[in-house]
Jmol script that loads the backbone (N, CA, C; Angstrom):
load data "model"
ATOM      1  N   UNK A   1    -121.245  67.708 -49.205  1.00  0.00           N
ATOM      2  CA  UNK A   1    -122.289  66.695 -49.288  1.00  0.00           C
ATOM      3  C   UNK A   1    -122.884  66.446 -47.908  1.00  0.00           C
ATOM      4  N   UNK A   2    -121.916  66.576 -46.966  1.00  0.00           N
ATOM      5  CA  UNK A   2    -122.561  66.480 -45.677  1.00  0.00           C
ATOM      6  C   UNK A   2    -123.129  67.292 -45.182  1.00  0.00           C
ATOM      7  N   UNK A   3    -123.088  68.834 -45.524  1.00  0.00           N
ATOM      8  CA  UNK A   3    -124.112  69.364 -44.886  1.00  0.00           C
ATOM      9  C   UNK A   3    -125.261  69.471 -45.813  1.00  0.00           C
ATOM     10  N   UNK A   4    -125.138  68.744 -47.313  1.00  0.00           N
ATOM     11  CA  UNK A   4    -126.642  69.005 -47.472  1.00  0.00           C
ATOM     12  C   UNK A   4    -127.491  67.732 -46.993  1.00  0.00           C
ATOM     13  N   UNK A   5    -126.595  66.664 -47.138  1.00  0.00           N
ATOM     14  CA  UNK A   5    -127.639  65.862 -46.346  1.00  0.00           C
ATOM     15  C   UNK A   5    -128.123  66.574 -45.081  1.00  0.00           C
ATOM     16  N   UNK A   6    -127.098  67.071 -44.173  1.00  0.00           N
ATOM     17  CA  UNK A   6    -128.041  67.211 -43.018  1.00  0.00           C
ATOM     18  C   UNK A   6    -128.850  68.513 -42.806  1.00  0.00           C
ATOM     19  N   UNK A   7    -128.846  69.105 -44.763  1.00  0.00           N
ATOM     20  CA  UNK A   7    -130.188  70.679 -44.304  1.00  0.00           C
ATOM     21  C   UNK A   7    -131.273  69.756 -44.444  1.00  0.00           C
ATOM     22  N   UNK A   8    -131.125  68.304 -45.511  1.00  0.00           N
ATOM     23  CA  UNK A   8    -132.245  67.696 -45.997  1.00  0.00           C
ATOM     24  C   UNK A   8    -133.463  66.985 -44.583  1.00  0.00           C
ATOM     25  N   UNK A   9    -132.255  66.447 -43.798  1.00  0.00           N
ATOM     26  CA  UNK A   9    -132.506  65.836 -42.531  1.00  0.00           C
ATOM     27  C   UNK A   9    -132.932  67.138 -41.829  1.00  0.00           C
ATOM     28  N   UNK A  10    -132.926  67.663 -41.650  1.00  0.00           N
ATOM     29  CA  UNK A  10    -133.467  68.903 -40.943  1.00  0.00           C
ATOM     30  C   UNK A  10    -134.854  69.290 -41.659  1.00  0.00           C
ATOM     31  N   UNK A  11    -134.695  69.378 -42.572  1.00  0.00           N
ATOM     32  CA  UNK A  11    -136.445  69.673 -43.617  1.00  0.00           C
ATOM     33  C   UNK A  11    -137.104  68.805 -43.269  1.00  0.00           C
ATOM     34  N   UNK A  12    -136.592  67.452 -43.428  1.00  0.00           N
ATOM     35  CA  UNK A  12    -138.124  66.346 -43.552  1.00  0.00           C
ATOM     36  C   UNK A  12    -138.277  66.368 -41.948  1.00  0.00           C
ATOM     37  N   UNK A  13    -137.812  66.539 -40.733  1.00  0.00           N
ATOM     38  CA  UNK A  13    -138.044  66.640 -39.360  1.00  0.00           C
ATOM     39  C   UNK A  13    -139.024  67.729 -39.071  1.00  0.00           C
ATOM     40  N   UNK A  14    -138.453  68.852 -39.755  1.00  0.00           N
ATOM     41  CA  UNK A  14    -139.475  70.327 -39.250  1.00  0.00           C
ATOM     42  C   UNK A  14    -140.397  70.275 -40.117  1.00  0.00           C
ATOM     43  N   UNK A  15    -140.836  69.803 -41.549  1.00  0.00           N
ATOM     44  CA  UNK A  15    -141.926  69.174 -42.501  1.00  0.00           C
ATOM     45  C   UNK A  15    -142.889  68.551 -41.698  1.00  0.00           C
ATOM     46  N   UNK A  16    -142.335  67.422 -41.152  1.00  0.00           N
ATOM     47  CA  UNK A  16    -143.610  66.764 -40.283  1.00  0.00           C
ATOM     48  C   UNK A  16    -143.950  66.934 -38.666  1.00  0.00           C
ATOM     49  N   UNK A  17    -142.745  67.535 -38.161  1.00  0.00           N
ATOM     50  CA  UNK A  17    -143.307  68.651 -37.103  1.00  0.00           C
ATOM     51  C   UNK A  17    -144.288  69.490 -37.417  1.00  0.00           C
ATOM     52  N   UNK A  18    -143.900  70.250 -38.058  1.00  0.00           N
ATOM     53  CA  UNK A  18    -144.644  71.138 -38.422  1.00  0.00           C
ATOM     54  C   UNK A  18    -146.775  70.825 -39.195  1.00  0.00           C
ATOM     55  N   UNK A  19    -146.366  69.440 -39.958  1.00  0.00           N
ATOM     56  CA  UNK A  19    -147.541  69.104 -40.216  1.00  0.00           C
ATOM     57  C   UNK A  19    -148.611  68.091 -38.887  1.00  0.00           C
ATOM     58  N   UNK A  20    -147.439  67.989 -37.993  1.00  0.00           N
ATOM     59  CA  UNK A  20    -147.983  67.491 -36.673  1.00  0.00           C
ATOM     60  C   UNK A  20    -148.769  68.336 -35.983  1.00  0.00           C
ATOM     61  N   UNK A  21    -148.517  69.483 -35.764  1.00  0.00           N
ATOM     62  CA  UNK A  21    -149.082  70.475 -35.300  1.00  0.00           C
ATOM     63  C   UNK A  21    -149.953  70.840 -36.153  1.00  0.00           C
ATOM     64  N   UNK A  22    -150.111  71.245 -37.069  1.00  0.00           N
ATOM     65  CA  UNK A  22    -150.797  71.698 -38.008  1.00  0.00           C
ATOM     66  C   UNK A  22    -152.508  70.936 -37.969  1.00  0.00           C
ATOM     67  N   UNK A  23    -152.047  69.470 -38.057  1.00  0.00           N
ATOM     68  CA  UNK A  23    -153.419  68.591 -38.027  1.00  0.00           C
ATOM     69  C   UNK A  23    -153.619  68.877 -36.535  1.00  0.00           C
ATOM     70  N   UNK A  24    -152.806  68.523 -35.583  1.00  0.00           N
ATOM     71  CA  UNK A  24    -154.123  68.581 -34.438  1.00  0.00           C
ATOM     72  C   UNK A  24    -154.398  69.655 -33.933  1.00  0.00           C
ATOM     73  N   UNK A  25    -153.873  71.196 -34.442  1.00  0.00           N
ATOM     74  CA  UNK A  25    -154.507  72.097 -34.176  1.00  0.00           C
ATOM     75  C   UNK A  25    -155.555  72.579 -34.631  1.00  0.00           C
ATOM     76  N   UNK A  26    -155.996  71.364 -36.307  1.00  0.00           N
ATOM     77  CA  UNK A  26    -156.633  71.898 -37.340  1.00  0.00           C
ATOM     78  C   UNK A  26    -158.316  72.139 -36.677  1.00  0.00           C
ATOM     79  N   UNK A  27    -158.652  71.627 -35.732  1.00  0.00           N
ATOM     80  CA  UNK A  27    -160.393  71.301 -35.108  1.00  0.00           C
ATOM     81  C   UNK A  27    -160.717  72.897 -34.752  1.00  0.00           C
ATOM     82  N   UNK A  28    -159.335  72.960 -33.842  1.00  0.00           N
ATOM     83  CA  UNK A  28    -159.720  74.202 -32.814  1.00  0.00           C
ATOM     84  C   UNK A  28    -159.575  75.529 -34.020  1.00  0.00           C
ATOM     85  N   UNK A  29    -158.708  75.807 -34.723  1.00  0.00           N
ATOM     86  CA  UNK A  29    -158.205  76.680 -35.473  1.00  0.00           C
ATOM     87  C   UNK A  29    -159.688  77.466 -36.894  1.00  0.00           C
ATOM     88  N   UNK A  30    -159.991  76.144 -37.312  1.00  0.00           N
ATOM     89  CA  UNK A  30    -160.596  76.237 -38.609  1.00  0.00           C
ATOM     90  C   UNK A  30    -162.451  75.816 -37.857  1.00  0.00           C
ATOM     91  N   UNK A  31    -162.376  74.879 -36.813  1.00  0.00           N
ATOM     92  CA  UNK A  31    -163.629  74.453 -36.597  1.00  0.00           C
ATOM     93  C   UNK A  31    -164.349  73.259 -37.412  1.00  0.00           C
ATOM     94  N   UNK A  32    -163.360  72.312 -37.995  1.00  0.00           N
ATOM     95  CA  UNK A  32    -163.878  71.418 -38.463  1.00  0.00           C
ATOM     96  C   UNK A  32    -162.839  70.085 -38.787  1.00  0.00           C
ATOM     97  N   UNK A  33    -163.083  69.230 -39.600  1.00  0.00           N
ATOM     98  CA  UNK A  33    -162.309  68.086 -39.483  1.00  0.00           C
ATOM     99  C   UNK A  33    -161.243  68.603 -40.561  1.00  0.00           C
ATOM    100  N   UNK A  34    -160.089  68.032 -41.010  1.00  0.00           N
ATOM    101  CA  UNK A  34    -159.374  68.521 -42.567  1.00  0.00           C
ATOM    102  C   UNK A  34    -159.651  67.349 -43.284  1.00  0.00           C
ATOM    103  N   UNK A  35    -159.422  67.894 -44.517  1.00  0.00           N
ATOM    104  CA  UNK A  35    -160.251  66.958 -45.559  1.00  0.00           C
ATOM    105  C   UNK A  35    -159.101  65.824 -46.166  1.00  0.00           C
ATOM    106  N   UNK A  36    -159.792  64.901 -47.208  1.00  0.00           N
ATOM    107  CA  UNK A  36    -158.699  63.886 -47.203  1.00  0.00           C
ATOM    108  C   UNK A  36    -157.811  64.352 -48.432  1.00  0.00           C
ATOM    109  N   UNK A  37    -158.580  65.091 -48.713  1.00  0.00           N
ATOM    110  CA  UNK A  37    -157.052  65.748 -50.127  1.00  0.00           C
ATOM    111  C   UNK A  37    -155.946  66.341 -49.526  1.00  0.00           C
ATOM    112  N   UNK A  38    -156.230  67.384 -48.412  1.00  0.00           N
ATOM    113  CA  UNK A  38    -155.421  68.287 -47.771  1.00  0.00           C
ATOM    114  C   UNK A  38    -154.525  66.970 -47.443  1.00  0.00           C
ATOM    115  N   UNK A  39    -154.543  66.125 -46.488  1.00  0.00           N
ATOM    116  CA  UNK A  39    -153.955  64.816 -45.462  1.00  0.00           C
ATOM    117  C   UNK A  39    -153.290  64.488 -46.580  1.00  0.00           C
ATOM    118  N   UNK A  40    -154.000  63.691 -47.876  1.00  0.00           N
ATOM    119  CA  UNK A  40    -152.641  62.694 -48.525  1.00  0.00           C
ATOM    120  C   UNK A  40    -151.994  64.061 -49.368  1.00  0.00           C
ATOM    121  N   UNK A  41    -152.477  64.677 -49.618  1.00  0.00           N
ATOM    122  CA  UNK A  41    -151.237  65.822 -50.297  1.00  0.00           C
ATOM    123  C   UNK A  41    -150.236  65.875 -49.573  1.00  0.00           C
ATOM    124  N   UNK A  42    -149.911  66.211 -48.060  1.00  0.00           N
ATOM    125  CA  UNK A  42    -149.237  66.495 -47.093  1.00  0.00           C
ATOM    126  C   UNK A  42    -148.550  65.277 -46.671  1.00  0.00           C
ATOM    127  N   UNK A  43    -149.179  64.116 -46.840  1.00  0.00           N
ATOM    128  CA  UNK A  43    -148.213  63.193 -47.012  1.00  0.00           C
ATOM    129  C   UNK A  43    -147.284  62.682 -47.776  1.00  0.00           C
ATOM    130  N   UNK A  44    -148.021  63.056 -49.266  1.00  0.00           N
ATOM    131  CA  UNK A  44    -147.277  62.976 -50.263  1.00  0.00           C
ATOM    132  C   UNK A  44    -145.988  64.031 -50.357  1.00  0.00           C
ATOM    133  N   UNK A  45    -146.480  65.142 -49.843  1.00  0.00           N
ATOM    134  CA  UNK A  45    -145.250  65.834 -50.012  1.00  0.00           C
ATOM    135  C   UNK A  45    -143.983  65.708 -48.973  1.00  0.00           C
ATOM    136  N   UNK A  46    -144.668  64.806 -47.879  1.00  0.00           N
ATOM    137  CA  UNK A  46    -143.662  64.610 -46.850  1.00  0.00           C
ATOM    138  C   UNK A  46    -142.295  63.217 -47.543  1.00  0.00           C
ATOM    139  N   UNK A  47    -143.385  62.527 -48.170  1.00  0.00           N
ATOM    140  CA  UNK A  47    -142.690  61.172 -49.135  1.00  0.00           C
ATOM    141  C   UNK A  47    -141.666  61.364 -50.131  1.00  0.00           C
ATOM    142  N   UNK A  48    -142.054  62.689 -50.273  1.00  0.00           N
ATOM    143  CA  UNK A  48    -140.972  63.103 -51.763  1.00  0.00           C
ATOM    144  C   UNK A  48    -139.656  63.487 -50.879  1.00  0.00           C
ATOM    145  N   UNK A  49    -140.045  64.804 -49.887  1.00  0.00           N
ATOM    146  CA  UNK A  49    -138.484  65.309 -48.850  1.00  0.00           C
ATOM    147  C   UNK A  49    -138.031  64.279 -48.345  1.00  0.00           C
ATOM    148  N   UNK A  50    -138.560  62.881 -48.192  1.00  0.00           N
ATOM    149  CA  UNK A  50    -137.882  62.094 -47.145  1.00  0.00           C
ATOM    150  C   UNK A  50    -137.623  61.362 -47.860  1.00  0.00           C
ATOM    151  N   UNK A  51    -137.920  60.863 -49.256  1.00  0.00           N
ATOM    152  CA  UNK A  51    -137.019  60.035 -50.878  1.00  0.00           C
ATOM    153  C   UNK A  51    -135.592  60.991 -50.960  1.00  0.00           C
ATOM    154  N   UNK A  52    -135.906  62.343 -51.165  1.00  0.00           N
ATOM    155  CA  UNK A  52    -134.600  63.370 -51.326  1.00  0.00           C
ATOM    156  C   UNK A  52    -133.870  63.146 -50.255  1.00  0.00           C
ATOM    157  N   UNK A  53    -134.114  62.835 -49.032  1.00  0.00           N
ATOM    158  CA  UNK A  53    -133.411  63.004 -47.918  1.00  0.00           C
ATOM    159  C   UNK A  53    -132.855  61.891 -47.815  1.00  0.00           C
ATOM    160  N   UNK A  54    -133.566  60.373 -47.795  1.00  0.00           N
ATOM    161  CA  UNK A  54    -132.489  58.968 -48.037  1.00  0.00           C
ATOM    162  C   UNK A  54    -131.903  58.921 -49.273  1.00  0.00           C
ATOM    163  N   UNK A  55    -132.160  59.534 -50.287  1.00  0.00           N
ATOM    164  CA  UNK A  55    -131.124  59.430 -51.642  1.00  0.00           C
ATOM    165  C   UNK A  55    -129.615  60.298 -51.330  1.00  0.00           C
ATOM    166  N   UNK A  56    -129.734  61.355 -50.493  1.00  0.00           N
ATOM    167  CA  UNK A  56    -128.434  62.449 -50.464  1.00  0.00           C
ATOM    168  C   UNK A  56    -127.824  61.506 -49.262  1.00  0.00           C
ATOM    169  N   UNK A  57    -128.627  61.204 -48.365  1.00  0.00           N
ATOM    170  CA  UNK A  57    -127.875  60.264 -46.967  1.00  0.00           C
ATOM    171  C   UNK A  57    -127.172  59.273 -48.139  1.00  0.00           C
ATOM    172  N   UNK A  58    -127.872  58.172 -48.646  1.00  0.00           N
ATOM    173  CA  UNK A  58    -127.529  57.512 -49.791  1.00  0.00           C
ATOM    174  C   UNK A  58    -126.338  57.572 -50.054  1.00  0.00           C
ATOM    175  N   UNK A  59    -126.053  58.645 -51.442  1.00  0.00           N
ATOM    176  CA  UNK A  59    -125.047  59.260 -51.586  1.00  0.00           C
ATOM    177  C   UNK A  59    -123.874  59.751 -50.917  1.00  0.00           C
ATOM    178  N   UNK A  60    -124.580  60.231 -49.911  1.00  0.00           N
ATOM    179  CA  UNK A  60    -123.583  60.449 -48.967  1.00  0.00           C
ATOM    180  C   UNK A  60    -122.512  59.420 -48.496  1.00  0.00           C
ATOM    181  N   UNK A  61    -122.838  58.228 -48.252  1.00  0.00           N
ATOM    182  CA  UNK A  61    -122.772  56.677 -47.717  1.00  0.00           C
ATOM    183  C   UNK A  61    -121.590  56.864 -48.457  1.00  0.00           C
ATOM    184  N   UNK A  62    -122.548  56.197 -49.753  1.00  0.00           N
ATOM    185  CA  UNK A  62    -121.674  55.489 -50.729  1.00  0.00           C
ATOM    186  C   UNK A  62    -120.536  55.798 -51.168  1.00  0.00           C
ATOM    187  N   UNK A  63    -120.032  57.575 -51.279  1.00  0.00           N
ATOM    188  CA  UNK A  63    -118.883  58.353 -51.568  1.00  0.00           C
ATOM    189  C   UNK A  63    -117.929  58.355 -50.462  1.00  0.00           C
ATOM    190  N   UNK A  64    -118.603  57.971 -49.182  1.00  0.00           N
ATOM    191  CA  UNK A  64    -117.361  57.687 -48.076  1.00  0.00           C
ATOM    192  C   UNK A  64    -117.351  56.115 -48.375  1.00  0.00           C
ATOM    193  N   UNK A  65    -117.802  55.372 -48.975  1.00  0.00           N
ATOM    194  CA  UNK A  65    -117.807  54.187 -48.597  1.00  0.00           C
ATOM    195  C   UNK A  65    -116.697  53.606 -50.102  1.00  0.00           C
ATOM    196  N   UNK A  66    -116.464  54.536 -51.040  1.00  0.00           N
ATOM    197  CA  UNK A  66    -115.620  54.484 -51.911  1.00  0.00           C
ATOM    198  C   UNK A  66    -114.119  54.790 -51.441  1.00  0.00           C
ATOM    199  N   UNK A  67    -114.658  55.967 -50.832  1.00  0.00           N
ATOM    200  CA  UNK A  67    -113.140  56.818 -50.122  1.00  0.00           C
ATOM    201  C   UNK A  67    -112.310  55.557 -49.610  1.00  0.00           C
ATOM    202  N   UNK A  68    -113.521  54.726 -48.610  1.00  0.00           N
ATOM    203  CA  UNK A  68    -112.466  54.230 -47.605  1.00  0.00           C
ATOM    204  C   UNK A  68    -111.961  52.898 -48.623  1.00  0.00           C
ATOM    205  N   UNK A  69    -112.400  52.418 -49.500  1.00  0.00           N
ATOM    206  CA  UNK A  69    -112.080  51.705 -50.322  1.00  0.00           C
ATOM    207  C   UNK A  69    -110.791  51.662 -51.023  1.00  0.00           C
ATOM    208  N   UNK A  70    -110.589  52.865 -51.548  1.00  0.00           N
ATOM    209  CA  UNK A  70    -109.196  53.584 -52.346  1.00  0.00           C
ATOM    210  C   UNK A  70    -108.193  54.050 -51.119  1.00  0.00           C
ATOM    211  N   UNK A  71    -108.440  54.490 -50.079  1.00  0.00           N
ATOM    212  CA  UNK A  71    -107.707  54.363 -49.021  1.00  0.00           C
ATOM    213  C   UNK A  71    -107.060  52.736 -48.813  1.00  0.00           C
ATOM    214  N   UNK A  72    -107.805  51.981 -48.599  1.00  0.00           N
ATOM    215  CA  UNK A  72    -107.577  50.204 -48.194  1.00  0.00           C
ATOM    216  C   UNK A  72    -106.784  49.738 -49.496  1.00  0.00           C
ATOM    217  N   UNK A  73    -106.734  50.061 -50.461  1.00  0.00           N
ATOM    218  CA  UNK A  73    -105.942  49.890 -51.693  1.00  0.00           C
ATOM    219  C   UNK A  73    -104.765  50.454 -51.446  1.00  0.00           C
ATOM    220  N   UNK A  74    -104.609  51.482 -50.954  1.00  0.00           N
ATOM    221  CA  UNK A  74    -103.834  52.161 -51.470  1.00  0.00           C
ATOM    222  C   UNK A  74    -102.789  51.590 -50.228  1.00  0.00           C
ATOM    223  N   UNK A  75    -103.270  51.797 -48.845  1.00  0.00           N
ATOM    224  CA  UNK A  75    -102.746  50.986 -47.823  1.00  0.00           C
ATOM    225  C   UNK A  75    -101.868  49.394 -48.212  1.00  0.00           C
ATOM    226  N   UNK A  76    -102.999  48.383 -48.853  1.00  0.00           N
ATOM    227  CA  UNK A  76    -102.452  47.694 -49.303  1.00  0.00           C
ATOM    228  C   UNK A  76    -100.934  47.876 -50.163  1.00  0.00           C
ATOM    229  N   UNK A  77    -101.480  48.732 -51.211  1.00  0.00           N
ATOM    230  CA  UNK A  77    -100.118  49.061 -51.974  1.00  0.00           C
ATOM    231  C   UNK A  77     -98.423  49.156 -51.364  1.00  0.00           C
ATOM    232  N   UNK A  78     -98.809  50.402 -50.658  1.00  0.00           N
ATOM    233  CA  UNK A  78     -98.056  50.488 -49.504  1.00  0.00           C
ATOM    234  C   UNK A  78     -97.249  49.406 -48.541  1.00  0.00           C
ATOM    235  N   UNK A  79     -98.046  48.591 -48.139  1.00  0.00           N
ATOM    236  CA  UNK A  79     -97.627  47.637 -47.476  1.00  0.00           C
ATOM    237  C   UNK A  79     -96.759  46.554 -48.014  1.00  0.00           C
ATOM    238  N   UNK A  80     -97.000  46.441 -49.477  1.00  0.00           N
ATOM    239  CA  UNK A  80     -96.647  45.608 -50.322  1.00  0.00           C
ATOM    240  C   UNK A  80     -95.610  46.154 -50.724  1.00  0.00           C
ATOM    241  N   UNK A  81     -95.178  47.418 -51.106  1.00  0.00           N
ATOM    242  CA  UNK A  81     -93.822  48.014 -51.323  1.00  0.00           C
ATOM    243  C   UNK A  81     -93.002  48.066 -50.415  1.00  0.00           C
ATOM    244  N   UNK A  82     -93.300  48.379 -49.339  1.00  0.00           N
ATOM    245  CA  UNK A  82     -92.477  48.049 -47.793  1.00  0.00           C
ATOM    246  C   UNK A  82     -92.094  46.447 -47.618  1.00  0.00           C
ATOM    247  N   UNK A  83     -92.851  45.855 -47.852  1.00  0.00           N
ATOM    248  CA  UNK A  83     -92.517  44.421 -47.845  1.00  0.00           C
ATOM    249  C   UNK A  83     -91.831  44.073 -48.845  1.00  0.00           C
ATOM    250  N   UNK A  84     -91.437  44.702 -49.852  1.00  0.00           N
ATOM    251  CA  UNK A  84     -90.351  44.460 -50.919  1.00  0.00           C
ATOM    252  C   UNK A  84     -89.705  45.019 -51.099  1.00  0.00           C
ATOM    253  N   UNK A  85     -89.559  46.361 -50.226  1.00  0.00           N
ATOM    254  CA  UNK A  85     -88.571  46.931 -49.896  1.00  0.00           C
ATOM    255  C   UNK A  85     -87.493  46.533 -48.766  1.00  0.00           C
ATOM    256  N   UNK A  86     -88.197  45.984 -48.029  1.00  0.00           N
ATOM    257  CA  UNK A  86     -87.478  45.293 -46.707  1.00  0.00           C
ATOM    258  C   UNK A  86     -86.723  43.910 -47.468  1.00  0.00           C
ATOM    259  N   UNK A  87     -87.753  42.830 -48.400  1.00  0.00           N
ATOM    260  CA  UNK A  87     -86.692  42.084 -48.641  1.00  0.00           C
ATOM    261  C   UNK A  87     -86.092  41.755 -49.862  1.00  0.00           C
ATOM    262  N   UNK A  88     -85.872  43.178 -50.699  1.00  0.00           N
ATOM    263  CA  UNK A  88     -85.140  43.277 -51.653  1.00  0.00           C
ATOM    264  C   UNK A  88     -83.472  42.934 -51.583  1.00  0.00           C
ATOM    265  N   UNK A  89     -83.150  43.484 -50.398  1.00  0.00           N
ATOM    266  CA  UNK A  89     -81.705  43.012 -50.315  1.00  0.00           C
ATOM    267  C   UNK A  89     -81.843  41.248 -49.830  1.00  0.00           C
ATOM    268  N   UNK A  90     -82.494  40.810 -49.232  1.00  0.00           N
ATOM    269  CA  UNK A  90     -82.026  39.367 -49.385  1.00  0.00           C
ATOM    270  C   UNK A  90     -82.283  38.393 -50.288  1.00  0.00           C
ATOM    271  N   UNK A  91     -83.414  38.747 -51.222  1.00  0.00           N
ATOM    272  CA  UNK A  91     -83.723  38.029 -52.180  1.00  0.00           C
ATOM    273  C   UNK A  91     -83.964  38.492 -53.011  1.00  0.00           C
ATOM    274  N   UNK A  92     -82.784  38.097 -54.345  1.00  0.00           N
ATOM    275  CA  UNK A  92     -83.487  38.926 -55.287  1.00  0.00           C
ATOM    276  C   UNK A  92     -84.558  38.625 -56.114  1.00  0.00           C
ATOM    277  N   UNK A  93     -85.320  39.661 -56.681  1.00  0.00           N
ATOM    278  CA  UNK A  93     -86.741  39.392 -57.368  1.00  0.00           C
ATOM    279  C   UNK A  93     -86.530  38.684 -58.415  1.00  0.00           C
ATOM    280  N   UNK A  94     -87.673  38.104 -58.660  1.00  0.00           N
ATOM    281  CA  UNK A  94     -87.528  36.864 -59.761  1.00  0.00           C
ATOM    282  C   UNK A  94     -88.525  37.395 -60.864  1.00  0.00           C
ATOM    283  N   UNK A  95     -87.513  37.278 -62.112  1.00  0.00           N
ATOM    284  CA  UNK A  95     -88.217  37.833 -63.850  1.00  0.00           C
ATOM    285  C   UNK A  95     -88.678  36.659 -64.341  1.00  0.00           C
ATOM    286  N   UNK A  96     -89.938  36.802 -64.968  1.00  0.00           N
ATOM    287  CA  UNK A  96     -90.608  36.553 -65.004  1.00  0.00           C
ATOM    288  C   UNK A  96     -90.557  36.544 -66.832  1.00  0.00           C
ATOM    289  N   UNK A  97     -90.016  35.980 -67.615  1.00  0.00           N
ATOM    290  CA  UNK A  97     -90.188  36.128 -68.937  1.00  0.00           C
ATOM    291  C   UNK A  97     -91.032  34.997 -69.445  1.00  0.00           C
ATOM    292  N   UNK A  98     -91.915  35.862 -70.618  1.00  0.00           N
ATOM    293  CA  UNK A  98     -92.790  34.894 -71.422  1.00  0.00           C
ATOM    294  C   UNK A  98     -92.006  34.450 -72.643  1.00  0.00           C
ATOM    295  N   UNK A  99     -91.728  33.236 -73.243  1.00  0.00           N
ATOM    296  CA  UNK A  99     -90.994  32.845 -74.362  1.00  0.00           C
ATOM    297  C   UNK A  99     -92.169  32.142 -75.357  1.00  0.00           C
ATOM    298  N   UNK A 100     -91.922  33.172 -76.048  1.00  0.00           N
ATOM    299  CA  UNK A 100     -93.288  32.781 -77.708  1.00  0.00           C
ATOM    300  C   UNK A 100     -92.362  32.230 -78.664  1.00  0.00           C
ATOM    301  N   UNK A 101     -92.708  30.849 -78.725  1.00  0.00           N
ATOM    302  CA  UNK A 101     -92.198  30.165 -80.167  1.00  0.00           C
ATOM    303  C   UNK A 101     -93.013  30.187 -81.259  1.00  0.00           C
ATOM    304  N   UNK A 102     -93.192  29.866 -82.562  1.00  0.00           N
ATOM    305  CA  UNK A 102     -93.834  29.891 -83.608  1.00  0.00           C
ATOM    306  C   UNK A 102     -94.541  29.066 -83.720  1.00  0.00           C
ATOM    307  N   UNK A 103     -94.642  27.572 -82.831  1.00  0.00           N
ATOM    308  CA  UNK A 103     -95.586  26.776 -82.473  1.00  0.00           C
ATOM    309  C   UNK A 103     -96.342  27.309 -82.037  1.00  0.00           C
ATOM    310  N   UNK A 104     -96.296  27.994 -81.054  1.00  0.00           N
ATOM    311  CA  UNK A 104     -97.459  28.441 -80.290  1.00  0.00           C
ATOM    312  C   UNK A 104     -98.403  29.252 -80.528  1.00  0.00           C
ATOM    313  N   UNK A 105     -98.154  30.376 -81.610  1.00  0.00           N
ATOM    314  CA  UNK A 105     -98.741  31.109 -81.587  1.00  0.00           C
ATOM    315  C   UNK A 105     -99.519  30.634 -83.454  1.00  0.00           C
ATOM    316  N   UNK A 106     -98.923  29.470 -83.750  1.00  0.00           N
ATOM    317  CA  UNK A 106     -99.539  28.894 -85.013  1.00  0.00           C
ATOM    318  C   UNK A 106    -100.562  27.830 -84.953  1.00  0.00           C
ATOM    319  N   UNK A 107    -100.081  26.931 -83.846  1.00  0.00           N
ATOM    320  CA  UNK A 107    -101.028  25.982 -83.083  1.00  0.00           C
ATOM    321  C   UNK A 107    -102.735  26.441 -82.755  1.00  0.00           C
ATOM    322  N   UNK A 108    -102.509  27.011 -81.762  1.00  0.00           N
ATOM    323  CA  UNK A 108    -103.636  27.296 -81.186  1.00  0.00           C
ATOM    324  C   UNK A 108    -103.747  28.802 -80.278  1.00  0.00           C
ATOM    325  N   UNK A 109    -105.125  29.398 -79.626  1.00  0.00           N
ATOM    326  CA  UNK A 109    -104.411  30.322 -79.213  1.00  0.00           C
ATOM    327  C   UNK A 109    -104.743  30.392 -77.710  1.00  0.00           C
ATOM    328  N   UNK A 110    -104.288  29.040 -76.566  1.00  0.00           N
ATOM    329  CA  UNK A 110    -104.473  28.807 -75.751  1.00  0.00           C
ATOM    330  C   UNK A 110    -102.752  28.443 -75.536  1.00  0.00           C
ATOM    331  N   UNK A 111    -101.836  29.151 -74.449  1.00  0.00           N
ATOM    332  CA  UNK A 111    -100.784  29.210 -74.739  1.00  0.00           C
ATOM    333  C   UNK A 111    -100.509  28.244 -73.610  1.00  0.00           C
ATOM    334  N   UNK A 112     -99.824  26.991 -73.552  1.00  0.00           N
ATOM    335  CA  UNK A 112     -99.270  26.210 -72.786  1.00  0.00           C
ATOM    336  C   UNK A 112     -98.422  26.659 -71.435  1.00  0.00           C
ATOM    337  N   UNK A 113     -99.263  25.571 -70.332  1.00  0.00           N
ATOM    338  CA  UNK A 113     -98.937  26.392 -68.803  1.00  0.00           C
ATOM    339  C   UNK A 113     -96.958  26.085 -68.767  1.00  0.00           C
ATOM    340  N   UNK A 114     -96.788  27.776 -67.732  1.00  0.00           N
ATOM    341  CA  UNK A 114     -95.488  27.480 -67.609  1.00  0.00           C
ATOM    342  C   UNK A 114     -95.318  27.302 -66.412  1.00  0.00           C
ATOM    343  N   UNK A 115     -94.236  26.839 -66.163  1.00  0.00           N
ATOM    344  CA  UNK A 115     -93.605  26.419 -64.492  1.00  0.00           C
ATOM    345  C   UNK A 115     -92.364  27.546 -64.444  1.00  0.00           C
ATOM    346  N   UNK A 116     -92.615  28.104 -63.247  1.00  0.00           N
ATOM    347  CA  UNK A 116     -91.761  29.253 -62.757  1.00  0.00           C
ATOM    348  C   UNK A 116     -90.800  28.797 -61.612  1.00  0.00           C
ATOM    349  N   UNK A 117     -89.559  28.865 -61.464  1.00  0.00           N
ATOM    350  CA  UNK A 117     -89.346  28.676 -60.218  1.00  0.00           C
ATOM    351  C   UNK A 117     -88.292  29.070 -59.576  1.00  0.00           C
TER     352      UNK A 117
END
end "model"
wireframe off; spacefill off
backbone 0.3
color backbone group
């Protein structure tokens, strides 16, 4: 992905280099002014490579910008198992059971807060 962004970045640079030169050589070359179809065509086509070129940069972004995301998770994770790995021997972990009576689940179906401790 990264090097097509940067053939894209390379096109739309030598695109309007290239159409840089092009217009102000156009007087001496041809002997006259260039017309306004030729100009916005050439702009237009410069608008489209340089839409393609911030959409792949774009893309580009966003897929490292996921990476580092699932990395930072995963880090987290990590950290959090080490930290309960370290104090597994002094404390032990606390279970956590849900107890469903027949009230509760006949009553209503908003299940009454519990206290853990």
């Amino acid at each position: 992905m990264k090097k097509v962004n940067s053939i894209f970045q390379l096109l739309t640079a030598l695109f309007f280099g290239i159409g840089l030169v092009y217009f102000l050589t156009y007087e001496k070359m041809w002997g006259g002014t260039p017309l306004t179809g030729e100009v916005v065509s050439w702009l237009l086509a410069g608008l489209v490579i340089y839409l393609i070129t911030w959409g792949t940069s774009w893309g580009y972004v966003s897929s490292l910008n996921s990476r580092i995301k699932k990395i930072e998770l995963e880090k987290k994770d990590l950290k959090a198992l080490v930290f309960d790995l370290e104090r597994g021997g002094k404390v032990n972990p606390v279970e956590r059971k849900t107890e469903v009576s027949k009230d509760d689940t006949e009553s209503s179906v908003i299940k009454p807060r519990e206290n853990f401790k």
